[in-house]
C-alpha positions as CSV (number, residue, x, y, z in Angstrom):
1,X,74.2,126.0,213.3
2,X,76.3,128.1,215.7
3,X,74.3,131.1,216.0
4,X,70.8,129.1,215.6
5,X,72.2,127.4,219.1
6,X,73.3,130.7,220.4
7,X,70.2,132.8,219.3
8,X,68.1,129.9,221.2
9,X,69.9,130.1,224.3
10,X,69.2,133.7,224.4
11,X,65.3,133.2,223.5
12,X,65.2,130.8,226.7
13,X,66.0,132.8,228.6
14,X,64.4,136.1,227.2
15,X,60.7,134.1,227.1
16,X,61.0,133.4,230.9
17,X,61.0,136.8,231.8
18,X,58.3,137.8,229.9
19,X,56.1,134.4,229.9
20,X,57.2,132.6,233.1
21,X,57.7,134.8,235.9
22,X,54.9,137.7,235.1
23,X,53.5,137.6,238.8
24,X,56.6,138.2,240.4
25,X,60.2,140.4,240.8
26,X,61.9,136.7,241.6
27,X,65.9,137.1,240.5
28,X,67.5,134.5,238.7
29,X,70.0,133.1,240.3
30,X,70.5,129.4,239.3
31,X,69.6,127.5,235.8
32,X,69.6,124.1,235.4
33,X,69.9,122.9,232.1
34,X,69.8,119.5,231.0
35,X,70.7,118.9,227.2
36,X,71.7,115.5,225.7
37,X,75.2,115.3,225.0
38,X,77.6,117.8,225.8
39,X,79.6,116.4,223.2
40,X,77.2,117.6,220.6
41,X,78.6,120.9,219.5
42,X,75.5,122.5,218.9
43,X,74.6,121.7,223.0
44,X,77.9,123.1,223.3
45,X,76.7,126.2,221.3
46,X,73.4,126.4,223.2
47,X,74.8,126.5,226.9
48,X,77.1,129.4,226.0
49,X,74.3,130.9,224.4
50,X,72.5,130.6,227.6
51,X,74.9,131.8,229.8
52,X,75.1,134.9,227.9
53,X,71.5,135.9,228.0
54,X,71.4,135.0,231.8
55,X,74.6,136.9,232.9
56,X,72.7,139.8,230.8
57,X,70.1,139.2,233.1
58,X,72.1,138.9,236.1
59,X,75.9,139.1,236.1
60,X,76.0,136.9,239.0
61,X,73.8,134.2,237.7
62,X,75.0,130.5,237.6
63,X,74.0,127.8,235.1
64,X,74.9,124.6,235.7
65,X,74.5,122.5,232.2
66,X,74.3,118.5,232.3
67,X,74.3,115.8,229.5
68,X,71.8,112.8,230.1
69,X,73.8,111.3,227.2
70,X,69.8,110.2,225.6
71,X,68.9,108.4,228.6
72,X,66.1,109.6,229.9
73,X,66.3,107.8,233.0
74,X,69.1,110.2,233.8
75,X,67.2,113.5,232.6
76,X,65.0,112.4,235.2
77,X,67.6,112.7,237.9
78,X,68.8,116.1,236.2
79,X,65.7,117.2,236.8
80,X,64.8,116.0,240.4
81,X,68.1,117.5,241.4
82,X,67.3,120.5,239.6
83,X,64.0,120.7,242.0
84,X,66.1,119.9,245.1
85,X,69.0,122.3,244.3
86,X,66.0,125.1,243.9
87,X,67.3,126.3,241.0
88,X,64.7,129.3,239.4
89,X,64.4,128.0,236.1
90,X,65.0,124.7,234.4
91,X,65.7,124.7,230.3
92,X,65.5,121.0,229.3
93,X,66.4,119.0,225.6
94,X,64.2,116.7,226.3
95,X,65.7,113.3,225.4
96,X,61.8,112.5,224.7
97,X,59.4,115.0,224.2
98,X,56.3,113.1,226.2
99,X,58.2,111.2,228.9
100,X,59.8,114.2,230.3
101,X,55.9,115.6,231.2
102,X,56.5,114.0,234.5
103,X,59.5,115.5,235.4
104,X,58.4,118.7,234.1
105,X,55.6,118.6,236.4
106,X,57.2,117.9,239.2
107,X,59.5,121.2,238.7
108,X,56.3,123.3,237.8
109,X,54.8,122.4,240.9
110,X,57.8,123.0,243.1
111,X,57.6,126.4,241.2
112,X,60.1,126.5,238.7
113,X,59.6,127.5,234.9
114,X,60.7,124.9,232.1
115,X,61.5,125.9,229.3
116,X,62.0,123.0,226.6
117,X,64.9,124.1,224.1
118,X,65.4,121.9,220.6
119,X,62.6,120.3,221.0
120,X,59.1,119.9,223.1
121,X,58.6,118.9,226.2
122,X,55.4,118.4,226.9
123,X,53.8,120.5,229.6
124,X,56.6,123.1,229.1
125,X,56.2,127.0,230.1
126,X,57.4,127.5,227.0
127,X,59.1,125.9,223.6
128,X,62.1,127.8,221.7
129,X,63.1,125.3,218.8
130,X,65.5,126.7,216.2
131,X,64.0,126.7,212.8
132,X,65.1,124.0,209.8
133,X,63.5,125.5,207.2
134,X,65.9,127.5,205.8
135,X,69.2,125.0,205.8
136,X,66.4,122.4,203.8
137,X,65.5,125.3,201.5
138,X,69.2,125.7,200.8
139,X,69.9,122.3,200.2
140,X,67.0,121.7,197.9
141,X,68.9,122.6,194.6
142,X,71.8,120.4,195.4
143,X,69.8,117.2,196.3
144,X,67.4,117.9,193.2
145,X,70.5,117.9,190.7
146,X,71.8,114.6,192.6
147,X,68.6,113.3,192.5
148,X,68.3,114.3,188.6
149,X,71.9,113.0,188.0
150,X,71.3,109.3,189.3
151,X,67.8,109.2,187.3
152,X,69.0,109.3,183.5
C-alpha cells in the first residue's frame, strides 16, 4: 500500500507537467493538497510521495497538505483557500467524487490544474487512482478456501 501511495504522488505530479501546463514554462512553486484524513497512513504515504516528485521538479517547491477529515464542507474551504493562496496546482481526495466539481471549477477557472488523486473528481485535469486489482487477485485463493471451508 506504501509504494501504491508513493508511486501516485509521484504520477500527480508527473501528469501535470505533461497534461496540465502544455501552454506554458509556469514553475511550480506552491501545491495544495487536500486529502481526507491525515491520520490515514496511506494519505500519510501519498503527501510524501508528493513532495518527492515536486521537490524533483523544483527543490524549492512547497506543498502544503490538509485533511477535511470526510467533510466536504471543509474540502470546500481547502480549496477556496487553495484559489486565494494562488497555489499552481491543486491535487485533491475528493471526499465525494461529484460534489467537489464546483470547487474544482472554481480553481480551473482561476487557472489552476486539479488533479484528483485516489479517486475522481469530477471535472479534474486529470485522475491518478492506484490500482486494486492485484491485492484482490492475491486474496482470491485465501477467501475461496474460507469460503469452501464454511460451505461443507
Amino acid at each position: 500500500m506504501r509504494y501504491s501511495a508513493l508511486l501516485v504522488g509521484g504520477v500527480a505530479l508527473s501528469a501535470v507537467t505533461l497534461a496540465a501546463m502544455p501552454t506554458s514554462a509556469k514553475e511550480l512553486k506552491n501545491i495544495g493538497m487536500s486529502v481526507g484524513s491525515m491520520s490515514n497512513p496511506y494519505f500519510i504515504a501519498l503527501a510524501e510521495g508528493a513532495t518527492n516528485a515536486a521537490k524533483k521538479i523544483n527543490p524549492d517547491a512547497k506543498l502544503t497538505v490538509v485533511s477535511s477529515e470526510y467533510d466536504l464542507g471543509k474540502q470546500f474551504s481547502q480549496m477556496d483557500n487553495f484559489i486565494a493562496a494562488g497555489v499552481d496546482l491543486i491535487l485533491v481526495a475528493a471526499d465525494d467524487p461529484h460534489a467537489i466539481a464546483p470547487a474544482v471549477k472554481r480553481a480551473q477557472d482561476a487557472g489552476i490544474p486539479v488533479i484528483a488523486v485516489d479517486v475522481e473528481a469530477e471535472g479534474a485535469n486529470a485522475t491518478i487512482e492506484p490500482t486494486t486489482i492485484r491485492p484482490g487477485w492475491s486474496h482470491a485463493p485465501i477467501s475461496a478456501r474460507r469460503w469452501a471451508a464454511r460451505a461443507t
